[in-house]
Legacy VTK file of the C-alpha trace (Angstrom):
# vtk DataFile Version 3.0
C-alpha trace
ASCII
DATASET POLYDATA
POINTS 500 float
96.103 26.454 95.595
92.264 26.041 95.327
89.795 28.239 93.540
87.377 30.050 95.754
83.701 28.634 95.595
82.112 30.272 92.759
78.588 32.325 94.116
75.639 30.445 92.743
73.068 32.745 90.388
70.485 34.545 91.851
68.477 34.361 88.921
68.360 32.072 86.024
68.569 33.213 82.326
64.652 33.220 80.611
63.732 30.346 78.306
61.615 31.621 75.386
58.487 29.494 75.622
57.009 28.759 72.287
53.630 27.393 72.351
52.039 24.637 70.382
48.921 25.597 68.494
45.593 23.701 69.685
42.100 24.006 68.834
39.081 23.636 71.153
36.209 25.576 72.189
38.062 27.452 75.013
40.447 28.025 71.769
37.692 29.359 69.731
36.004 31.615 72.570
39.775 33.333 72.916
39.910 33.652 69.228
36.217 35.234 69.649
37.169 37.668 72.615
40.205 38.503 70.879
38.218 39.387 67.900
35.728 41.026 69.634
37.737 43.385 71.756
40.122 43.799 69.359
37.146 45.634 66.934
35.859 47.370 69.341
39.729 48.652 70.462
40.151 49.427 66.912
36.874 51.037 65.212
35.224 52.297 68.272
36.793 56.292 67.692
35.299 56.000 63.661
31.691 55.427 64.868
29.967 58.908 64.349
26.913 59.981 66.909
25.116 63.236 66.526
24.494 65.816 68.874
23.758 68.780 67.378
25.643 71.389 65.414
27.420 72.898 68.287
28.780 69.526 69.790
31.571 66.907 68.663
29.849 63.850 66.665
32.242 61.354 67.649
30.490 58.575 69.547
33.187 57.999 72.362
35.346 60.796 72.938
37.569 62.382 75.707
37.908 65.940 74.753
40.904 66.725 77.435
40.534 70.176 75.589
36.895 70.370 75.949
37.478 68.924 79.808
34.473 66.526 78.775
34.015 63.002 78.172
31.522 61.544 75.605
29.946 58.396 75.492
27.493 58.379 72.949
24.416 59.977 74.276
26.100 60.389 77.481
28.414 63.746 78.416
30.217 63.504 81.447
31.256 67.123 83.032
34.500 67.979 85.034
32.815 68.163 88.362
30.771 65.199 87.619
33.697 62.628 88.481
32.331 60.786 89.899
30.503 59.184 87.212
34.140 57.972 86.273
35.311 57.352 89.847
32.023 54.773 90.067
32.828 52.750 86.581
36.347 52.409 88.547
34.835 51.179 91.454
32.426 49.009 89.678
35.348 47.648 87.163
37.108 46.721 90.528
34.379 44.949 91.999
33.863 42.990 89.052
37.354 41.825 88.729
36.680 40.637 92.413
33.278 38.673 91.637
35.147 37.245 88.420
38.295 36.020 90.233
36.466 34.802 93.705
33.857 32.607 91.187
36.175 31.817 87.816
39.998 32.251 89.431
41.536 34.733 86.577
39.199 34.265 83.417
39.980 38.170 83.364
44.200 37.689 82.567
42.975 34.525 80.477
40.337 35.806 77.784
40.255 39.733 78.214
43.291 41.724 79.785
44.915 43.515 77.172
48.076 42.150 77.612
46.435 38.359 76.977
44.936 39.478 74.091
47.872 41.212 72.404
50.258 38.544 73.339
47.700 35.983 71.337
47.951 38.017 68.579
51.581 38.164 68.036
51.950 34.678 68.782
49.477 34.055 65.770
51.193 36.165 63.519
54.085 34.261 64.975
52.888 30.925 63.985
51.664 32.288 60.906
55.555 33.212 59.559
57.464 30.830 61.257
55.498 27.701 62.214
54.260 25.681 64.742
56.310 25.196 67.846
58.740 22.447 66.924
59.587 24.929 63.514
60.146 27.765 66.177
62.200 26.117 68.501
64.295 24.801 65.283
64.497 28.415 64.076
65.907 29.427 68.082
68.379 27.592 67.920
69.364 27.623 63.957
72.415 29.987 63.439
71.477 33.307 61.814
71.520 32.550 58.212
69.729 34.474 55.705
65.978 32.351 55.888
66.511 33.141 59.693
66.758 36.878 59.157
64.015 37.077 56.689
61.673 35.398 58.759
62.707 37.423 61.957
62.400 40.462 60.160
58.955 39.692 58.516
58.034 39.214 62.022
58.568 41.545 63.385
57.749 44.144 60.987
54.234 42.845 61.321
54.608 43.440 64.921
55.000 46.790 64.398
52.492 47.709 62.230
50.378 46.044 64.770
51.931 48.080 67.754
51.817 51.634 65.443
48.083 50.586 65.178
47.444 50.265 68.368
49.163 53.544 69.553
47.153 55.144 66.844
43.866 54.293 68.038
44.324 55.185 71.236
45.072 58.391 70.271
42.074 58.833 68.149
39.531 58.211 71.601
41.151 61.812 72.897
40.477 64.000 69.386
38.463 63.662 66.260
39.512 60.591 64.477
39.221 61.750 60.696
41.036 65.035 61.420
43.552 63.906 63.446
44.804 60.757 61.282
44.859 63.308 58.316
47.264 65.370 60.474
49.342 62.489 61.598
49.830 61.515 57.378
50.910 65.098 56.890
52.745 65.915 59.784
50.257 68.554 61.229
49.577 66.857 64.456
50.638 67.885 67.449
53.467 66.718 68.966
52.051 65.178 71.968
50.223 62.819 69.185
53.349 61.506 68.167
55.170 61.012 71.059
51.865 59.183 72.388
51.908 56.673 69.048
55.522 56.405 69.650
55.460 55.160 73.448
52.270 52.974 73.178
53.969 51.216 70.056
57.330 50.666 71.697
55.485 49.285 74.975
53.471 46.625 72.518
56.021 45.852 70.707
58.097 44.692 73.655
55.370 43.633 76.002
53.160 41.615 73.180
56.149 40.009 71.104
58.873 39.971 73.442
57.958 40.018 77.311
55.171 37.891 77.324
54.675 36.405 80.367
57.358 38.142 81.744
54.830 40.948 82.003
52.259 39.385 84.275
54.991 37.420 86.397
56.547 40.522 87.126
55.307 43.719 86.154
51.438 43.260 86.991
50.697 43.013 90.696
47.272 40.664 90.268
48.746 37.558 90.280
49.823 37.779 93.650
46.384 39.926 94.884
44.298 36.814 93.277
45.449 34.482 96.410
43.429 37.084 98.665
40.567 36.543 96.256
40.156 32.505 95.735
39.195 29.476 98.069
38.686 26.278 97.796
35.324 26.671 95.801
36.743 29.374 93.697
36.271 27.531 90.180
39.505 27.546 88.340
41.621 25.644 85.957
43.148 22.126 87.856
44.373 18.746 87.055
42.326 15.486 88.403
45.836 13.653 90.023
43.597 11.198 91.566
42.592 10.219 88.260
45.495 11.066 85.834
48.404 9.392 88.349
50.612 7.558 88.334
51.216 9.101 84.751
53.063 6.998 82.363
53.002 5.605 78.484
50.211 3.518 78.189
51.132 0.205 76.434
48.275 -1.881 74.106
46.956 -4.622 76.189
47.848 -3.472 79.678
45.064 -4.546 82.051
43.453 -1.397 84.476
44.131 -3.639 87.130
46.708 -2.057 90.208
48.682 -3.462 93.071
50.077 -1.674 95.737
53.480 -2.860 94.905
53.530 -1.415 91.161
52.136 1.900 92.689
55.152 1.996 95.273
57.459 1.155 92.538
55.946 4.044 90.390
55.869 6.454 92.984
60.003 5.258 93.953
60.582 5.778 90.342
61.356 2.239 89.857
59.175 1.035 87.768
61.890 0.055 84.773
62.194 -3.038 87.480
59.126 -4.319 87.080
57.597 -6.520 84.899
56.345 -5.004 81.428
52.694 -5.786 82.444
52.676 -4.470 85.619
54.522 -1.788 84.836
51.446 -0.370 82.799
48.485 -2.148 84.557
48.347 0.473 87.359
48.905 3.797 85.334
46.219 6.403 85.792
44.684 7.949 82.460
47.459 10.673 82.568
49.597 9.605 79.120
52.285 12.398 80.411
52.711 13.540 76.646
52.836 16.916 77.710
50.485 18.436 75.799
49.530 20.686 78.587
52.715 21.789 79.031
53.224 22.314 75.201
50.377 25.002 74.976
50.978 26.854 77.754
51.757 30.071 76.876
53.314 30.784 80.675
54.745 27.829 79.864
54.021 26.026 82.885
52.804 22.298 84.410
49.295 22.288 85.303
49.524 19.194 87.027
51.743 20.827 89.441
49.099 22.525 91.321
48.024 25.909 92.030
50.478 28.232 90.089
51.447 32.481 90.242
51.572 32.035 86.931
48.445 29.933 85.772
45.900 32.464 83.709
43.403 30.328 83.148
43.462 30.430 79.899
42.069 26.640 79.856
44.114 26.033 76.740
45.273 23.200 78.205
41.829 21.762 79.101
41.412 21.764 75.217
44.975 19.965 74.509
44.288 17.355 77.148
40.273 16.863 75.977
42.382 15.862 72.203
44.652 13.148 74.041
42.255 11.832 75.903
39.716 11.376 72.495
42.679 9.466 71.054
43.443 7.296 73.739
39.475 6.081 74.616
39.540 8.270 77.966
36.808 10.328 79.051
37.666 14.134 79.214
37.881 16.232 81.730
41.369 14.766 83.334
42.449 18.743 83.432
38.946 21.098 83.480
37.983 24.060 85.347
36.692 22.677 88.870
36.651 23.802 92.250
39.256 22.289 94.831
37.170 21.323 97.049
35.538 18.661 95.277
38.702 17.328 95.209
37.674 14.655 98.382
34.338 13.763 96.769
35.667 12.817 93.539
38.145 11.296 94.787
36.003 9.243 97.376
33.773 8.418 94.199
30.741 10.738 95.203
29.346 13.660 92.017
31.187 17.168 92.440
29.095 20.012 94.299
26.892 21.893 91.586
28.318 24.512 90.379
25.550 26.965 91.516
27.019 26.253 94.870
30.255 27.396 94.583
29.243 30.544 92.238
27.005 31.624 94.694
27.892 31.554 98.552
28.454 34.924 100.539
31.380 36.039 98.894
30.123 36.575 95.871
27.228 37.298 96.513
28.095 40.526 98.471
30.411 41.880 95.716
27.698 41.084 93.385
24.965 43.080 95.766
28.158 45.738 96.351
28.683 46.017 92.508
24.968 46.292 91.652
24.230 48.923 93.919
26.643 51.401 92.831
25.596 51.025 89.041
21.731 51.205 90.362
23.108 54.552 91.957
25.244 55.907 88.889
22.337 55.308 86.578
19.882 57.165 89.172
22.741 59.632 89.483
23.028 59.938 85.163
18.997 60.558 84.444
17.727 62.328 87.380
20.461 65.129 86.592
19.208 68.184 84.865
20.474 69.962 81.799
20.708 73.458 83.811
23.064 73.852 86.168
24.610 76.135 88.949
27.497 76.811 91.303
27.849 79.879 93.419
31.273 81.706 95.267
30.487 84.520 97.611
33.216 87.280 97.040
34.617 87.649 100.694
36.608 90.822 99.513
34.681 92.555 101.255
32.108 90.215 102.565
29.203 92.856 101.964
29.417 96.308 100.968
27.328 99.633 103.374
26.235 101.953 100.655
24.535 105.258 100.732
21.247 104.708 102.318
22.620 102.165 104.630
21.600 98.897 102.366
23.657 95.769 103.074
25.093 94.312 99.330
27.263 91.166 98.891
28.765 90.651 95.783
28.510 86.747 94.024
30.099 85.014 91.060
27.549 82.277 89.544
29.066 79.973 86.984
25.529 78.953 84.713
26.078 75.590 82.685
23.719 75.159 80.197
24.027 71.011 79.019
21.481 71.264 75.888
22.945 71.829 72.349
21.169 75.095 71.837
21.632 79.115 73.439
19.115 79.366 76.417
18.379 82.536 78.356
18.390 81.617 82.558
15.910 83.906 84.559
17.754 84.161 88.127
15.951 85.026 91.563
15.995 84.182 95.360
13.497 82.421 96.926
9.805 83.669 96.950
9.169 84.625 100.270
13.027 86.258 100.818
12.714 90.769 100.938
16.245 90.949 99.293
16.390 92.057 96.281
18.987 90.551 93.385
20.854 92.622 90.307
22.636 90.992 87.618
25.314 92.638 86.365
25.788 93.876 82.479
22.153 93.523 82.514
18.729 95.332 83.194
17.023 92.293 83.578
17.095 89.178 85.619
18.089 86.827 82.413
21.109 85.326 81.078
21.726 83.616 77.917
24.297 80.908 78.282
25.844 79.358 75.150
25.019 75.833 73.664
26.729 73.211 75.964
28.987 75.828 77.625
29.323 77.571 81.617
29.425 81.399 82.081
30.330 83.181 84.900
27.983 85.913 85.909
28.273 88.380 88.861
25.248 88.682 90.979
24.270 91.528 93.302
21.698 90.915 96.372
20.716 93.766 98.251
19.364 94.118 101.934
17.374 97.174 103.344
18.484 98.435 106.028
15.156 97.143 107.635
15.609 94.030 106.680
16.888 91.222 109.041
19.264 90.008 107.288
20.822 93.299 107.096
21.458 92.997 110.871
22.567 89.449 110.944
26.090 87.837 110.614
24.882 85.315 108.212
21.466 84.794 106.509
20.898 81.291 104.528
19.993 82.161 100.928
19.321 80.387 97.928
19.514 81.259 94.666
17.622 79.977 91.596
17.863 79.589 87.552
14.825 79.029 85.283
15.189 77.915 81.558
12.786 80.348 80.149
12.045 77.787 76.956
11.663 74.432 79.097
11.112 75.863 82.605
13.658 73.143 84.075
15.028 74.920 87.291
18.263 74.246 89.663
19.399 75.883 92.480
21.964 76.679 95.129
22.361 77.383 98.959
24.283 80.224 99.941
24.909 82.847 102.840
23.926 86.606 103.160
26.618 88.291 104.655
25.165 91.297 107.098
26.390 93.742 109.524
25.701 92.570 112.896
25.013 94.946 115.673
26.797 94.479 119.296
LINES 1 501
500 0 1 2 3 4 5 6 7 8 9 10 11 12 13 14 15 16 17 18 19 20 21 22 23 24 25 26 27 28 29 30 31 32 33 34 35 36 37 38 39 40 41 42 43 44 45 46 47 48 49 50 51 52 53 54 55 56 57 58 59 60 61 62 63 64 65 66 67 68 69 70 71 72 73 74 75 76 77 78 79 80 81 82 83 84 85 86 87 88 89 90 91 92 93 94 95 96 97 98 99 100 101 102 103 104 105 106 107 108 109 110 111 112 113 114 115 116 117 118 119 120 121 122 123 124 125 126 127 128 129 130 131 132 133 134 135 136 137 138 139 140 141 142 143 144 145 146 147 148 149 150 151 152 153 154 155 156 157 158 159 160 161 162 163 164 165 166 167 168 169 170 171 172 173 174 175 176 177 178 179 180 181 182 183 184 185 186 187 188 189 190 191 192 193 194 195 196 197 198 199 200 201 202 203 204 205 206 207 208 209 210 211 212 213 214 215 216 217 218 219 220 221 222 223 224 225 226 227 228 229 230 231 232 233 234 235 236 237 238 239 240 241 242 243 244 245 246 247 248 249 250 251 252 253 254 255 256 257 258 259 260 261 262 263 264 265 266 267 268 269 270 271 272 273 274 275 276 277 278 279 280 281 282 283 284 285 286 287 288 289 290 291 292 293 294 295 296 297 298 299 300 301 302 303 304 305 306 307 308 309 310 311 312 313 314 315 316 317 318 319 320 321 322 323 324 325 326 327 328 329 330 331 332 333 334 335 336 337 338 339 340 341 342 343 344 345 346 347 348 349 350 351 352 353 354 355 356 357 358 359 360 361 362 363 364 365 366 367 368 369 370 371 372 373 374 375 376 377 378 379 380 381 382 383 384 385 386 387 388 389 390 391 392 393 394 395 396 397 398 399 400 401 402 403 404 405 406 407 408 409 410 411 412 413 414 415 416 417 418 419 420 421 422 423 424 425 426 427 428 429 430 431 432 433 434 435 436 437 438 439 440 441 442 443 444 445 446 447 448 449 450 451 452 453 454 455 456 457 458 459 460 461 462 463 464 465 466 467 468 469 470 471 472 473 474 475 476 477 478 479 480 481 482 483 484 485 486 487 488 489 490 491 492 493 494 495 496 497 498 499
């Protein structure tokens, strides 16, 4: 009796990658990014930024209650959206222009899962060592130094991860007042369940999931094929220059034969003599240095990879070998593939000029440009007085006594400066129909300090008036600030009763 075939695993258990720590200057311009981004992530919600008495001082600040966003001297309305919608559209664009020029220098020096990730590996190193102590720890039974360093760890993880839920909440409320409420237990509940999600997810994500998170959670690894060629600049390995990769031996001669290469590339070069088993080697020592530092934990000299970030971390760890061994750098750099033939043929790379800008690029670039030109037109040509009218249709004009035509309309008045202003409302100049504000004698308002009110507007037509006979009438209605003289205004319709 045989035992049935057992099915093969779909999918094979993770290996915890634990990388090696290298310096460098792509090294040192993470360590600045991460420093950078991680301030601003941090102490942006405690910078202070007055506007007046009557408006919050917080320098960037989505008041959800408020329905208003603040950025400094910047307040962005409900209706006005599209401000918002455009710094989405331009963000998009960017990461376009980025990845079609640089490959995904975004996911290798900025995205927030990069950054996080970087800093729990440092803390990380910091506790347990350097990758070969890691690895030794992995696999060390759980003994008592085990625990203690696991649990060290990961308690400084999560003061990280309560950190970072905590300023996130602060960008949505006043940051003094709320973090005394979260201390004593005032704050609302939404607060805490907030902190309480965005730590778990950081936790997880930055100390535990790693790469797992942009391999399978985040869909831009496989969007980025759409967005590289061959002159997309990007993060690649010289084979023409680093293979066949070997241990170089002292004294081998940079001569090569065909024969040692075929026996190299047939894998049998044990069968060969001991100098020609090193004279043809190209400058790749295969110490795997690269491989060592990756934090995806991948071969660069593989190729094109899903899960390559660019990160260039293992431009820096190959630049070190190649110091020590008396071989110019640059065996793995950031180049574009198709300068692949030219080096190869012996002929200098295309500048890099070239293969920023050709017509891809360019167009996002003239595509991203011309929506911030418009946003910024947009932000200072808008006025501090505003207005929005709503004919009543129930009815959609009211006969009265002496056969006058009236329709009734609800005008919501925003008033964007910090102090009370009184609006003067009227129709245009040359119109016969007369307007009536109700609650008041007069034709003024006062709106509140950086508030809306909703007033209810009366416009009358004689019955010898046109518009009294006609089905519709355009109209248009107009506010004056009576301190500044800024005016707005809005189009409309006159409802009237039409004769047969």
């Amino acid at each position: 009796m045989t035992d049935a075939p057992q099915t093969p695993a779909l999918f094979a258990p993770r290996e915890p990658i634990f990388p090696r720590r290298v310096t460098g200057p792509f090294r040192r311009l993470k360590w600045w990014i991460m420093g950078v981004t991680l301030g601003i992530y941090y102490l942006l919600p405690w910078l202070r930024w007055d506007r007046g008495p009557n408006l919050p001082d917080q320098a960037v600040l989505a008041d959800l209650a408020g329905r208003r966003f603040f950025f400094f001297w910047i307040e962005i309305w409900p209706h006005e959206f599209y401000f918002i919608a455009g710094l989405l559209i331009m963000a998009g664009l960017g990461l376009f222009l980025f990845t079609s020029a640089l490959g995904r220098v975004w996911c290798g020096y900025t995205c927030p899962q990069t950054v996080w990730t970087d800093l729990f590996i440092l803390v990380e190193r910091w506790i347990e060592g350097d990758r070969n102590a890691r690895l030794r720890l992995w696999k060390a039974p759980w003994d008592a130094r085990k625990w203690r360093l696991r649990i060290t760890k990961w308690a400084v993880w999560l003061l990280i991860a309560v950190a970072t839920g905590g300023a996130w909440v602060f960008y949505f409320t006043d940051a003094p007042r709320l973090a005394v409420d979260l201390v004593t237990g005032q704050a609302a509940s939404v607060a805490y369940a907030s902190i309480g999600v965005l730590t778990a997810t950081t936790f997880i994500f930055g100390g535990f999931m790693r790469e797992q998170v942009c391999n399978y959670m985040c869909p831009w690894p496989r969007i980025q094929a759409t967005m590289m060629d061959a002159d997309t600049i990007t993060v690649a390995y010289r084979d023409w220059r680093g293979e066949p990769r070997g241990k170089h031996r002292k004294g081998a001669r940079a001569a090569a034969t065909t024969g040692t290469a075929t026996a190299y590339d047939t894998g049998q070069a044990n069968a060969l003599p001991k100098d020609a088993a090193t004279a043809n080697l190209g400058d790749c020592i295969d110490c795997m240095a690269c491989v060592n530092v990756c934090p995806a934990g991948i071969d660069i000299r593989d190729g094109q990879q899903m899960e390559c970030i660019t990160c260039a971390l293992c431009i820096d760890a190959c630049d070190e070998v190649m110091d020590k061994i008396g071989k110019p750098r640059g065996l793995i750099d950031y180049l574009a593939l198709s300068d692949a033939p030219r080096e190869r043929a012996g002929q200098p790379p295309i500048p890099v000029w070239k293969h920023v800008l050709r017509p891809r690029t360019l167009l996002y670039t003239a595509m991203w440009g011309a929506i911030g030109l418009g946003l910024m037109f947009a932000l200072f040509i808008r006025s501090d007085i505003e207005l929005t009218v709503s004919p009543v249709r129930n009815p959609t004009f009211v006969t009265q006594s002496d056969g006058s035509i009236r329709n009734i309309y609800d005008v919501r008045l925003r008033n964007k400066s910090g102090d009370d202003r009184d609006f003067r409302m009227s129709l245009t100049a040359d119109t016969p129909l007369r307007i009536d504000l109700q609650g008041s004698e007069t034709l003024s308002v006062n709106v509140p300090a950086d508030s809306t009110k909703l007033q209810r507007v009366y416009v009358t037509a004689r019955p010898q008036d046109p518009a009294a006979t006609r089905d519709r009438t355009p109209l248009r209605l107009w506010v004056e600030d009576t301190e500044t003289g800024d005016r707005a205004s809005s189009s409309t319709t006159f409802n009237g009763k039409a004769t047969p």
